[in-house]
RODO-2510 file (C-alpha; in nm, 4 decimals, decimal comma):
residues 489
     n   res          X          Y          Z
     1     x     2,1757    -4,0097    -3,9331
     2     x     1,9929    -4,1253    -3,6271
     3     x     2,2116    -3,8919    -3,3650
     4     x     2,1038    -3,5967    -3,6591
     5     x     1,7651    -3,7340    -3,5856
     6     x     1,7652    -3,7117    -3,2462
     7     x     1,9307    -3,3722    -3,2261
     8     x     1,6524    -3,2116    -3,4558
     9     x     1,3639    -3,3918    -3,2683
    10     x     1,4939    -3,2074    -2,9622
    11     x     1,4969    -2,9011    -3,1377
    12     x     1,0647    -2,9598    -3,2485
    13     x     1,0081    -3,0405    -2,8914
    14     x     1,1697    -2,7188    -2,7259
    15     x     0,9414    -2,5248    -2,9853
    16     x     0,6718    -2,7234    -2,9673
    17     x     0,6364    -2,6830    -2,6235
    18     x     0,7492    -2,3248    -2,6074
    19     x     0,5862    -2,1578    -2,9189
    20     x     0,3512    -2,3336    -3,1231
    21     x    -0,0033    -2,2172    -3,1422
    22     x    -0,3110    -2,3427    -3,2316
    23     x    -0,3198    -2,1452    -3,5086
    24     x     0,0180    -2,2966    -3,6974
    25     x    -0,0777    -2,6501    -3,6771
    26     x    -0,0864    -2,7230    -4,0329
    27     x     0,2556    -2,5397    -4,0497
    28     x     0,3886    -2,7445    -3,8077
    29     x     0,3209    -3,1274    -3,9587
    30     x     0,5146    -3,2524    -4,1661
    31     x     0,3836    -3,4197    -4,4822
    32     x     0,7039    -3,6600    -4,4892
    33     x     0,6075    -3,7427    -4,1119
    34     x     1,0053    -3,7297    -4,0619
    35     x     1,1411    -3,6437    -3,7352
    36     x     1,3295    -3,3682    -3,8127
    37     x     1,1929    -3,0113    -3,7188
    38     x     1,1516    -2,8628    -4,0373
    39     x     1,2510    -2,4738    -4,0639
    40     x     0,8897    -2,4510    -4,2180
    41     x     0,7838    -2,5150    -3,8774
    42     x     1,0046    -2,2961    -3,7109
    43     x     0,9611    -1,9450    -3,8931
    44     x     0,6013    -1,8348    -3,8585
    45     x     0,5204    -1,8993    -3,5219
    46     x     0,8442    -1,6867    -3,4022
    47     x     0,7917    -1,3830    -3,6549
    48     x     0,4369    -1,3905    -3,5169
    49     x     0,5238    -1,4081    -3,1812
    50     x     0,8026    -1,1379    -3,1898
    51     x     0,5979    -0,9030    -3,3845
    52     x     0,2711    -0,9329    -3,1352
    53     x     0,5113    -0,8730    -2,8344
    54     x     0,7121    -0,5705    -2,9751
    55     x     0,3639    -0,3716    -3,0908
    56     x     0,2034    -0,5107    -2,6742
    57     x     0,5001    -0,3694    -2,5465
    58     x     0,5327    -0,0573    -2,7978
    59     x     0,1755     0,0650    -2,7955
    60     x     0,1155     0,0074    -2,3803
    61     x     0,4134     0,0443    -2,2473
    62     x     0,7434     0,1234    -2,3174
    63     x     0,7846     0,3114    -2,6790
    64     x     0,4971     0,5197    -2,7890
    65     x     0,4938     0,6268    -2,3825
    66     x     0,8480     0,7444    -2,3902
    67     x     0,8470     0,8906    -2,7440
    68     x     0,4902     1,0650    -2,6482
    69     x     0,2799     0,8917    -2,9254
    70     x     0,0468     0,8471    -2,7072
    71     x    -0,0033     0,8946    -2,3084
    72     x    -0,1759     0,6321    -2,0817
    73     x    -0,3387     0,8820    -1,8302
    74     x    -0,4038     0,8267    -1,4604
    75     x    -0,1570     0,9526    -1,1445
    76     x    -0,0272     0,5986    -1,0439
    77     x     0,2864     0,4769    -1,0029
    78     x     0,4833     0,3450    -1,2746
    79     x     0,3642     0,6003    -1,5509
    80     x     0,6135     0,5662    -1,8008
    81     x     0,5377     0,8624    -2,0112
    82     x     0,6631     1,0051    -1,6234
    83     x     0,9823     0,8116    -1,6911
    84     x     0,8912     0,6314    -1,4025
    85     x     0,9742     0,2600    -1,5061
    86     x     0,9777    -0,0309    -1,2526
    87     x     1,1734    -0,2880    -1,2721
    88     x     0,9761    -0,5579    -1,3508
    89     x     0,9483    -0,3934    -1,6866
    90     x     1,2962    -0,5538    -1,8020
    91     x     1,1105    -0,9004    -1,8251
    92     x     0,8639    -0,9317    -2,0841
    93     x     1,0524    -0,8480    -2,3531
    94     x     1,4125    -0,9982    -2,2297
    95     x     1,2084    -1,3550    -2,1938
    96     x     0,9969    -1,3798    -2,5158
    97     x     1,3116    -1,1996    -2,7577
    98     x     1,5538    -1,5116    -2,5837
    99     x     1,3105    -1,7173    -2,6409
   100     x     1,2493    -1,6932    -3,0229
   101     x     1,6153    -1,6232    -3,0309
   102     x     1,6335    -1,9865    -2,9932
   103     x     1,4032    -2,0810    -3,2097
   104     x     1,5615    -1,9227    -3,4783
   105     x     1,8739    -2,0576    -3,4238
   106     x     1,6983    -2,3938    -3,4296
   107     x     1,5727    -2,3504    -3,7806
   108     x     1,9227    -2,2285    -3,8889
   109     x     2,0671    -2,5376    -3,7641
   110     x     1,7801    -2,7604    -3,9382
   111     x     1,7995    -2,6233    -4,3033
   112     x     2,1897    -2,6072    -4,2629
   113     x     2,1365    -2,9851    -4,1161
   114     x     1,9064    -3,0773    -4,4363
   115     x     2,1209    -2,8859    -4,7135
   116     x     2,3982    -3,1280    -4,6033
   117     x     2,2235    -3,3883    -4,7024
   118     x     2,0440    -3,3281    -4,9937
   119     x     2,2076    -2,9336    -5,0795
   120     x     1,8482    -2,7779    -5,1906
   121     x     1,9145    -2,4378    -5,2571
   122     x     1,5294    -2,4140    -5,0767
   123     x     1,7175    -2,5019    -4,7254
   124     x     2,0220    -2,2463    -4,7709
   125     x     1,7159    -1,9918    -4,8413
   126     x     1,5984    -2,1148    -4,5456
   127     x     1,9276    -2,0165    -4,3444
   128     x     1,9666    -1,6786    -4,4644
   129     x     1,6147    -1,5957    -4,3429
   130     x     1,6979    -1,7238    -4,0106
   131     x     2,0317    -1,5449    -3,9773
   132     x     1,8591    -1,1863    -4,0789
   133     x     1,5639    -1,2793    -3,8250
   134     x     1,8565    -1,3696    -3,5033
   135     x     2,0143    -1,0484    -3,5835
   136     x     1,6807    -0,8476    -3,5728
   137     x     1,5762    -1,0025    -3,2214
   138     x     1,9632    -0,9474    -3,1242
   139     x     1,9825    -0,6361    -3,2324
   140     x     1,6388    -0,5757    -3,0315
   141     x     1,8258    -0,6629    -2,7261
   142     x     2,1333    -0,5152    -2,7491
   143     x     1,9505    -0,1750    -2,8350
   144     x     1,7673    -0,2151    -2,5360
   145     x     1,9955    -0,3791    -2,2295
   146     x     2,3039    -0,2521    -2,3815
   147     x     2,5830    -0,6031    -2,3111
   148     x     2,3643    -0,9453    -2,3211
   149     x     2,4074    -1,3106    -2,3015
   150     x     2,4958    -1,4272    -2,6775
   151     x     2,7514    -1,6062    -2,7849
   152     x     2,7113    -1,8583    -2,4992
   153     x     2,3202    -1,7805    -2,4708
   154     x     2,0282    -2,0407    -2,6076
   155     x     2,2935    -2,2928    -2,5433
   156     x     2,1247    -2,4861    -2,2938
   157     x     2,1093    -2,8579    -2,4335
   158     x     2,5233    -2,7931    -2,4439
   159     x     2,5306    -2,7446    -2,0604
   160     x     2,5275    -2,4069    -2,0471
   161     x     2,2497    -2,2634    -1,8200
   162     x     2,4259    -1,9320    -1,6973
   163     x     2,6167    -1,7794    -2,0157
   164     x     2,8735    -1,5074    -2,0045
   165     x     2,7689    -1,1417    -2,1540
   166     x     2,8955    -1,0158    -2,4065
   167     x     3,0275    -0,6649    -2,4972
   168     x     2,8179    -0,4945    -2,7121
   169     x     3,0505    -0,4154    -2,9961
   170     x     3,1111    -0,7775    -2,9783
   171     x     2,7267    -0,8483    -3,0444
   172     x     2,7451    -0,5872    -3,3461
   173     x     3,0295    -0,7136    -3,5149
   174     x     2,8821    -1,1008    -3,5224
   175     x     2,5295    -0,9380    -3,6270
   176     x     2,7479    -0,7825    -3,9110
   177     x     2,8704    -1,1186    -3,9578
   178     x     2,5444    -1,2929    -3,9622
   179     x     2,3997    -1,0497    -4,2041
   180     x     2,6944    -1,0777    -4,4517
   181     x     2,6308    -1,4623    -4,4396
   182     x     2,2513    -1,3738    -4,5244
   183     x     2,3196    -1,1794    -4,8272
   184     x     2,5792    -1,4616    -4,9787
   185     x     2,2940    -1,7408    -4,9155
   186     x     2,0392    -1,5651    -5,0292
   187     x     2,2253    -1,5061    -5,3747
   188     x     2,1252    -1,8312    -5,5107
   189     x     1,7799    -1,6885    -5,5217
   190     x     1,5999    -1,9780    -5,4576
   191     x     1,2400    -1,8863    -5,4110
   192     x     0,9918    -2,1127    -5,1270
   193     x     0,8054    -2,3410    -5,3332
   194     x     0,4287    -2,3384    -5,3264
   195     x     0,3252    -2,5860    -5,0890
   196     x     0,6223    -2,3619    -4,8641
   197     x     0,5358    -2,0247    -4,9151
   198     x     0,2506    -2,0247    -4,6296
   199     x     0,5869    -2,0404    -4,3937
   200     x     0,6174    -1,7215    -4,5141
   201     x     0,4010    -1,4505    -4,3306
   202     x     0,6307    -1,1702    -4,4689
   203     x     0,7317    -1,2272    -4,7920
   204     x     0,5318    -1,5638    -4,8999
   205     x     0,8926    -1,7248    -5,0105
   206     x     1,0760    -1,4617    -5,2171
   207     x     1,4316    -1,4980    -5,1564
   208     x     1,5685    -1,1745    -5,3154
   209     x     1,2835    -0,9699    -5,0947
   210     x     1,4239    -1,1532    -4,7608
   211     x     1,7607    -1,0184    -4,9191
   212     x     1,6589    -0,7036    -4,9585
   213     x     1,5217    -0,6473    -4,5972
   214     x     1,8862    -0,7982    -4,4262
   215     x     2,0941    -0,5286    -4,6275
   216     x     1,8065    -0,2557    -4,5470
   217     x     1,8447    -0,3791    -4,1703
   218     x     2,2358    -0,4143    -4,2719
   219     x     2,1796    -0,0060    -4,3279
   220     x     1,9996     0,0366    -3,9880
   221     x     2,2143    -0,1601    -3,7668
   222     x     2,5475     0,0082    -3,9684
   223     x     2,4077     0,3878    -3,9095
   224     x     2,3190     0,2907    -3,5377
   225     x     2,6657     0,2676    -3,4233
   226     x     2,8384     0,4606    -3,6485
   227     x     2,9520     0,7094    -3,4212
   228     x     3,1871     0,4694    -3,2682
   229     x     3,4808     0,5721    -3,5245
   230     x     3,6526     0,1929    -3,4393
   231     x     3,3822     0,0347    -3,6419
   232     x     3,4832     0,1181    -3,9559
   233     x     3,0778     0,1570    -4,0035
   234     x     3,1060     0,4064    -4,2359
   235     x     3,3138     0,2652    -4,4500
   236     x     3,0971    -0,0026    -4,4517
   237     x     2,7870     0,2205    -4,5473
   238     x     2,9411     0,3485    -4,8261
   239     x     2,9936     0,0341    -4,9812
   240     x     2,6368    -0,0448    -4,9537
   241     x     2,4830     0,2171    -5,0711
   242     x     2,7534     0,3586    -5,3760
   243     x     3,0646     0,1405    -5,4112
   244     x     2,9344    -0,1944    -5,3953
   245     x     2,5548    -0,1730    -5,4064
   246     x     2,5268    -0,4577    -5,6778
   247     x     2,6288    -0,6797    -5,4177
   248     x     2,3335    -0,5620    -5,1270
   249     x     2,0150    -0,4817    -5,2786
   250     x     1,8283    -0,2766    -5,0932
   251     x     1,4159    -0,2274    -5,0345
   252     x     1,3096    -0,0884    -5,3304
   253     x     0,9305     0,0229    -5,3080
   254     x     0,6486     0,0036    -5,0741
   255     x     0,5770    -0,3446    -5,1152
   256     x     0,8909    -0,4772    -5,0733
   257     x     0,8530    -0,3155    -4,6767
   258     x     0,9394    -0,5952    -4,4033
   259     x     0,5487    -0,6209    -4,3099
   260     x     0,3868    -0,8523    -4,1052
   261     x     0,0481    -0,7523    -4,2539
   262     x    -0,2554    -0,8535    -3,9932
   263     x    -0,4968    -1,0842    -4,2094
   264     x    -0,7520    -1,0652    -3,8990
   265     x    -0,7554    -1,4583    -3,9696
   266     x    -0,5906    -1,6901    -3,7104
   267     x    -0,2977    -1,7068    -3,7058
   268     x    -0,2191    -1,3672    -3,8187
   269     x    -0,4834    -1,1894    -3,6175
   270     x    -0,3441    -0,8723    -3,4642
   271     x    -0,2563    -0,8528    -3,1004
   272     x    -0,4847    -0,5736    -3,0171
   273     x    -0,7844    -0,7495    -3,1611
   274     x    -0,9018    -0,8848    -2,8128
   275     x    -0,8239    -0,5126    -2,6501
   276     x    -1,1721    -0,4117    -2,5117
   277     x    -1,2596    -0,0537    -2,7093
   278     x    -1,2813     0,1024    -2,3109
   279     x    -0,8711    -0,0010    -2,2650
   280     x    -0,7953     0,1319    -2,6054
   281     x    -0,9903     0,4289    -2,6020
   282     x    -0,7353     0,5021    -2,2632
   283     x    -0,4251     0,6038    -2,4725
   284     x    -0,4476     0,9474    -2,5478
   285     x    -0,2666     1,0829    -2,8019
   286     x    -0,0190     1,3326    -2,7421
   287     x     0,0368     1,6821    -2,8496
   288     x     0,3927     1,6390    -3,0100
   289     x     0,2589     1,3457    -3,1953
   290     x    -0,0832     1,5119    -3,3011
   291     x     0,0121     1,8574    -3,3623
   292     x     0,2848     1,8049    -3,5769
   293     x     0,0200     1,6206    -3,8200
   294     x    -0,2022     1,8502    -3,7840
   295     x     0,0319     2,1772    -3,8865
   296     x     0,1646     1,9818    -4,1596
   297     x    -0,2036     1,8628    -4,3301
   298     x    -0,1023     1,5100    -4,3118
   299     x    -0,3536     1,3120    -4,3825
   300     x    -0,2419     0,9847    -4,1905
   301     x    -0,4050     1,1864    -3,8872
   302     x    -0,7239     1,0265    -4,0340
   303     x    -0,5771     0,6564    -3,9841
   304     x    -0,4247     0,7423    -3,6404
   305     x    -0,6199     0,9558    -3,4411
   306     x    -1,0010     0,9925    -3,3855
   307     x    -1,1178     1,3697    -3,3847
   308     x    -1,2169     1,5694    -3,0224
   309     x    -1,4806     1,8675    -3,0191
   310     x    -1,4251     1,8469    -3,3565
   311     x    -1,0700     1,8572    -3,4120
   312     x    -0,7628     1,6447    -3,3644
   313     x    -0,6280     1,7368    -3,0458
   314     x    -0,3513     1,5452    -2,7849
   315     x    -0,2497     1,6238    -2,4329
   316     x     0,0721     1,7301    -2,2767
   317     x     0,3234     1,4608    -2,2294
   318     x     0,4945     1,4682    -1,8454
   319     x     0,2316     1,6262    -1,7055
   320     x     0,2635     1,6604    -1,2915
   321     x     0,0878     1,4830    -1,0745
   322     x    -0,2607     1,5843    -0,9810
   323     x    -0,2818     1,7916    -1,3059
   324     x    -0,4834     1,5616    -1,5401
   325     x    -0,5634     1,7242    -1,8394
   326     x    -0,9182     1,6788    -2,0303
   327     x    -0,8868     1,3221    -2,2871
   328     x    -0,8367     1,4540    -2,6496
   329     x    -0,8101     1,2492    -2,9522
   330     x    -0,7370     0,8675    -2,8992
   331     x    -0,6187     0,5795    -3,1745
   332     x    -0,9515     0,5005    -3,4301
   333     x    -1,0767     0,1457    -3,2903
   334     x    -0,9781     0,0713    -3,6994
   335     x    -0,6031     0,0927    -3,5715
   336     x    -0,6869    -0,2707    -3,3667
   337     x    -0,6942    -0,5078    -3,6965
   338     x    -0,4531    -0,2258    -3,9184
   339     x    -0,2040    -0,4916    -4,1302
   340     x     0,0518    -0,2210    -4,1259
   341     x     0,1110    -0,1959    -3,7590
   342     x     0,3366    -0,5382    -3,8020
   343     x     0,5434    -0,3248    -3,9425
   344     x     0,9315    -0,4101    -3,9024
   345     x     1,1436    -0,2059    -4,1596
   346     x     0,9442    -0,0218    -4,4424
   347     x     1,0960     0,1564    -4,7093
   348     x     0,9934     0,4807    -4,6185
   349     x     1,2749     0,4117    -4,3085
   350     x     1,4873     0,3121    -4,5601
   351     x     1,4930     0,6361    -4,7608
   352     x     1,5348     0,8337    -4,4463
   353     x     1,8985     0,6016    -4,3402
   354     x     1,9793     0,7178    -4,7496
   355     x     1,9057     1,0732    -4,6890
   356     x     2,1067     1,0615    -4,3960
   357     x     2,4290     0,8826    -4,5231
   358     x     2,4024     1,1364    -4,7570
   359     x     2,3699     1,4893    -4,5597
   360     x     2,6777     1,3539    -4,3759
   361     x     2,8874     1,3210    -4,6370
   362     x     2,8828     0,9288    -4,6480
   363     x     2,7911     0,8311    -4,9934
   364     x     2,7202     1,1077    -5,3457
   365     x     2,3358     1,0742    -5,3272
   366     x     2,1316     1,2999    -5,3300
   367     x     1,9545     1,3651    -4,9922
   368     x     1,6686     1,5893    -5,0921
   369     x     1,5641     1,3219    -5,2845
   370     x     1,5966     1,0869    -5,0392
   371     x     1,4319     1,2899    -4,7696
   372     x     1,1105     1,3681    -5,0417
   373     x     1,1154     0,9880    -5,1168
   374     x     1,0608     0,8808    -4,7685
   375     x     0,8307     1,1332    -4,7013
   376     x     0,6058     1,0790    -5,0092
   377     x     0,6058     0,6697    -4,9535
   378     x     0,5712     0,6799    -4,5657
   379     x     0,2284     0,8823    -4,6922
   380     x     0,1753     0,6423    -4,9533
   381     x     0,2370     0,3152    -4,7293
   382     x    -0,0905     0,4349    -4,5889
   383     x    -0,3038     0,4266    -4,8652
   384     x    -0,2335     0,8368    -4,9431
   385     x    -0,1723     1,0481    -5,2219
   386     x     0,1032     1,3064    -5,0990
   387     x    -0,0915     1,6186    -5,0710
   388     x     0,0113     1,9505    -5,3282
   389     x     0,2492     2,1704    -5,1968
   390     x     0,2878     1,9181    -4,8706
   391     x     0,6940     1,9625    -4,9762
   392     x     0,7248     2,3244    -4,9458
   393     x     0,5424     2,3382    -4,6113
   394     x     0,7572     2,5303    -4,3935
   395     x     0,8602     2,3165    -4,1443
   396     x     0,9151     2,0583    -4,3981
   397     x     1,0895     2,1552    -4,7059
   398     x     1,4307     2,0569    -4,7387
   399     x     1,6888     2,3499    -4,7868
   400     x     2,0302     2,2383    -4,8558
   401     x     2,1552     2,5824    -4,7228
   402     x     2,0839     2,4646    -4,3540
   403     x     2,3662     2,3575    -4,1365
   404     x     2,4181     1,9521    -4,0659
   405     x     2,2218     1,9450    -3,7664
   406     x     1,8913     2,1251    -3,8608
   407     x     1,9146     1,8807    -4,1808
   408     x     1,9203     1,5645    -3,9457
   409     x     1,6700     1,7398    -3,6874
   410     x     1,4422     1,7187    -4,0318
   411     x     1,5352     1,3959    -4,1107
   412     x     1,4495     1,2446    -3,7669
   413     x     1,1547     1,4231    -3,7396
   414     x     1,0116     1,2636    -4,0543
   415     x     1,1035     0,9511    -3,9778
   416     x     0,9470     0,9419    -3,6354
   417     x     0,6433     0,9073    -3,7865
   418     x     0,7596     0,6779    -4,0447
   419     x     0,8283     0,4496    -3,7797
   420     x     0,4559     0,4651    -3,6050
   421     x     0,4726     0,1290    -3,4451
   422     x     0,8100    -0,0458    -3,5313
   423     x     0,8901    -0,1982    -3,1858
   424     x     1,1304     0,0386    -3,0312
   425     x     1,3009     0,2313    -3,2803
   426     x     1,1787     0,5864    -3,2230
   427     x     1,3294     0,5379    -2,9019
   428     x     1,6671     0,4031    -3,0492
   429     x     1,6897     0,6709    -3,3261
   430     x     1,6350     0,9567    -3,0405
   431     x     1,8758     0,7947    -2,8369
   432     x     2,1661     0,8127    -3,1062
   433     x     2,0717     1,1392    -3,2065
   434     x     1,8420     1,3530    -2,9760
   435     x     1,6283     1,4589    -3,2698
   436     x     1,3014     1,4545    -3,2797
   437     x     1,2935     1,7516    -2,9916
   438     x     1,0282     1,6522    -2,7457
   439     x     0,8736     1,9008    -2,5167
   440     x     0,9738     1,8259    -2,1656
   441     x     0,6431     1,8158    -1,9408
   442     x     0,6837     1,9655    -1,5784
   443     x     0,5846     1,5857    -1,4312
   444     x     0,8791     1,4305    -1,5465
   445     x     1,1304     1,2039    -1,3357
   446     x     1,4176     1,0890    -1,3422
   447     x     1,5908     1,4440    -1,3398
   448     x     1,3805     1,5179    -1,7031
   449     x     1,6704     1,2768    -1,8581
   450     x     1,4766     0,9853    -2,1454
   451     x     1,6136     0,6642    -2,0351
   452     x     1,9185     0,5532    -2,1768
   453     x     1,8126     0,1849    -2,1319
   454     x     1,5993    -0,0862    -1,9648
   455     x     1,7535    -0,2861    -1,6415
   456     x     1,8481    -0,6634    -1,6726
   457     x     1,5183    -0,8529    -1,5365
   458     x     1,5908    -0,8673    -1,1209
   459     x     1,6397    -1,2775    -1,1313
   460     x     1,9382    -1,2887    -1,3311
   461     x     2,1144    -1,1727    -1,0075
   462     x     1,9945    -1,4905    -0,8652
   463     x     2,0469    -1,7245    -1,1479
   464     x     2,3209    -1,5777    -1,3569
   465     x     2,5066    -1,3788    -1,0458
   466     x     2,9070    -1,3935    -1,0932
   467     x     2,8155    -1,3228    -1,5381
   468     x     2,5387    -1,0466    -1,4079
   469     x     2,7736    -0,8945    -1,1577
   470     x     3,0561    -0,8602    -1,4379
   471     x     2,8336    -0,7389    -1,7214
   472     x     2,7654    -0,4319    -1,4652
   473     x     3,1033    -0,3498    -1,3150
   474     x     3,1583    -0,3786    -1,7008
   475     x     2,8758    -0,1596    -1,8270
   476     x     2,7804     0,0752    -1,5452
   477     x     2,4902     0,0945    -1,2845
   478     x     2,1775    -0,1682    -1,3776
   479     x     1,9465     0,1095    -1,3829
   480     x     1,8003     0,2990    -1,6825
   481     x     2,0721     0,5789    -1,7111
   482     x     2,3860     0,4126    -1,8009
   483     x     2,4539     0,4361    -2,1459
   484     x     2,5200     0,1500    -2,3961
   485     x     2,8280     0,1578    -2,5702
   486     x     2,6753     0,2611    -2,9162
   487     x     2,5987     0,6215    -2,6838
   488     x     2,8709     0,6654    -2,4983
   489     x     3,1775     0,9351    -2,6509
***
């Protein structure tokens, strides 16, 4: 018991030291004043801090600037809606997804530490919410650097400071793994108790909600490589969805959506709270994004763009250098305390993966109604009533006459917007399938090509070398055009 001790007090001290905050004290004590590092501690902070980094780095940098949501004007260097992205970009996200990596490993570790000794269904609860969250942030980096540190990474206390990478199919297949593991846990259904549930932020302790949200990610993860026919993905999606869908329950409304929903009371104050109005006002909205809205008489333009001259109105994405057009419509200053921009898988999303599975052929559902669902609750989600004859609009309504691609062009389309601030997944979806078209503005580098990737951060060729040099002669080229394996033929 004491070496348990000891190996669970080292576990508090890493995240104490690396990710508390002021504001998740009183999650952090422990009422038994025990040593061990209680996954109560553990699960907050990280959500929070993952969440707040993927919107920083979504909203003024890296995903709404690629995916032309919105353009941060100005003729400098490193203008990523230019595709011109430095190097030092690779950092910021690499460090803080590694780091709460960790931490959720930590709190797996502790509940599967506790449930040996006293098996409370609470602490196996415990571990399937921590396996679902380390496949998220994996998944996160995988999607983006393509082959990572992981089966050797966060292994530090073991001796390990410069861990191998892994293949990327080999990530998937033990985030497949992980997930599984989630959903058998989480069948004993054992909801946080009330002094607990404040651990919560997403789902306030409800077991069979944290269920539903690993097979809905299951769904995401499944669809995102399964044009890599050795997976057996679609197999797998089937199962899911039509063969075996007792067994994964899905996100089933609205409020079931993976939220981290902004309180605007420490800690769950949104990371765009302390942006000065001047540096928000700066990200323009662009046309693609705008314009779409605006043909279609959606009225989440309202929510997510302020009107210009009288109108809602973006600018060209890629313009040239030395061609600045005249500021449009910007993001309402209301968008800086929103609760839905923690958004991490809604259902809306979810609908969209079912409408898919089923245009290809995957599973007997129905896809109209799939596609109509998601459109109607990604409206809803935002406190809208679908407008009449929204449907039939002609670039929307769904005609089961079209060919396979125009059906998933449609799809993809409506889903862009379904996933208005969910870290980087516009730019994952478009990078599986191309769709939604963007325009391609005369300013654009990189030979006009989206990036198929962010570099590994420049000091792991210093610190990690001989596993750094492998990973690339593995991989391809550490630059942002070399395909991860999920995208290559």
């Amino acid at each position: 018991m004491k070496r348990i001790k000891q190996t669970i007090s080292s576990c508090l001290i890493i995240f104490l030291t690396a990710s508390c905050t002021d504001g998740f004290k009183e999650l952090s004590k422990n009422p038994n004043s025990s040593e061990f590092a209680l996954p109560q501690a553990l699960l907050a902070p990280a959500i929070t801090d993952v969440v707040s980094k993927n919107m920083n780095r979504a909203a003024k940098r890296l995903n709404n600037e690629l995916m032309q949501v919105h353009v941060l004007m100005g003729d400098v260097e490193g203008r990523i809606f230019r595709y011109d992205i430095r190097k030092s970009e690779a950092d910021y996200n690499w460090n803080n997804w590694f780091l709460q990596l960790t931490n959720f490993k930590n709190m797996y570790q502790s509940a599967e530490t506790l449930y040996t000794v006293d098996k409370n269904n609470i602490n196996k609860t415990y571990m399937g919410i921590a396996l679902i969250c380390q496949s998220w942030v994996a998944s996160l980096l995988t999607d983006t650097y393509g082959d990572i540190p992981y089966s050797e990474a966060n292994r530090g206390r073991e001796g390990i400071i410069m861990p191998k990478f892994d293949r990327q199919e080999e990530v998937y297949t033990d985030i497949f793994t992980k997930l599984e593991q989630a959903n058998e846990l989480l069948k004993t259904n054992a909801n946080l108790p009330g002094d607990l549930t404040s651990s919560d932020p997403i789902y306030g302790g409800v077991a069979l909600n944290w269920r539903k949200f690993g097979n809905s990610l299951y769904l995401r993860l499944l669809l995102r490589v399964s044009a890599k026919s050795e997976t057996n993905t679609v197999t797998k999606i089937k199962e899911i969805i039509q063969t075996n869908s007792a067994n994964y329950p899905l996100i089933s409304n609205n409020a079931e959506s993976a939220i981290l929903r902004w309180t605007g009371v420490l800690p769950y104050q949104s990371p765009f709270y302390t942006i000065r109005d001047p540096e928000w006002n700066m990200l323009k909205l662009a046309e693609f994004f705008v314009n779409n809205l605006r043909d279609w008489g959606d009225p989440r333009l309202a929510k997510w763009a302020t009107l210009s001259q009288g109108e809602y109105a973006g600018i060209p994405s890629g313009y040239p250098v030395g061609t600045v057009p005249t500021p449009r419509s910007a993001m309402p200053l209301a968008l800086k305390t929103e609760p839905l921009l923690g958004n991490i898988l809604n259902y809306s999303e979810l609908q969209f993966i079912l409408a898919e599975a089923a245009t290809r052929g995957w599973t007997n559902g129905n896809a109209k109604n799939h596609y109509e669902m998601g459109i109607t609750n990604g409206i809803s989600l935002w406190g809208y009533a679908l407008p009449p004859n929204y449907l039939s609009g002609v670039h929307i309504k769904w005609d089961d006459n079209e060919g396979l691609s125009s059906k998933i062009e449609k799809i993809q389309l409506q889903k862009y917007y379904a996933l208005f601030f969910t870290d980087f997944e516009q730019w994952f979806e478009y990078r599986r399938t191309g769709y939604p078209e963007l325009p391609k503005g005369a300013g654009l580098e990189n030979n006009g090509e989206m990036p198929s990737r962010i570099n590994y951060p420049t000091y792991l060729q210093s610190t990690n070398r001989d596993n750094y040099n492998e990973a690339v002669a593995r991989q391809g080229t550490d630059d942002i055009n070399t395909k991860v394996w999920w995208q290559r033929p």
